[in-house]
C-alpha positions, 0 to 999 in steps of 0.5 A: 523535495519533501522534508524527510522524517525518519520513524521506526515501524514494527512490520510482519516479518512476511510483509517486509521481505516482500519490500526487501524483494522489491527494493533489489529488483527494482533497484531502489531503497526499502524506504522509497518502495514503502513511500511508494506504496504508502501513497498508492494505497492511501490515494486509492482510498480516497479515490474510494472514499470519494466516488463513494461517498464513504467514510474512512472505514467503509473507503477501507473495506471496499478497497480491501475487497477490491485488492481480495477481488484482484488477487483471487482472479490473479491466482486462478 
């Protein structure tokens, strides 16, 4: 098992009750939902980075495009 590190981080006050949400439906800790999606999210920007031969900026913006992509056709 990887060693924790415990931090302190300032986050929208929306953007963590979606985490709060989260933990209690899945039944998991805030923290194991945060390091979930801090992986998913940094893996895909490599992924991006990579198949795009892009730096980290460009890996960033193309991954956030796709993300207003899926959510637009989402909400339709």
């Amino acid at each position: 098992m990887a060693k924790r590190v415990k931090t302190t981080l300032s986050l929208d006050e929306e953007l963590m009750r979606h985490v709060r949400v989260r933990a209690a439906r899945t039944g998991r800790t805030q923290s194991e939902v945060l390091e979930e999606a801090l992986r998913q999210g940094l893996g895909a920007v490599q992924r991006i980075r990579a198949m795009n031969d892009a730096d980290e900026e460009e890996a960033l913006s193309l991954a956030s495009e796709a993300v207003h992509e899926v959510r637009a056709e989402t909400s339709r």
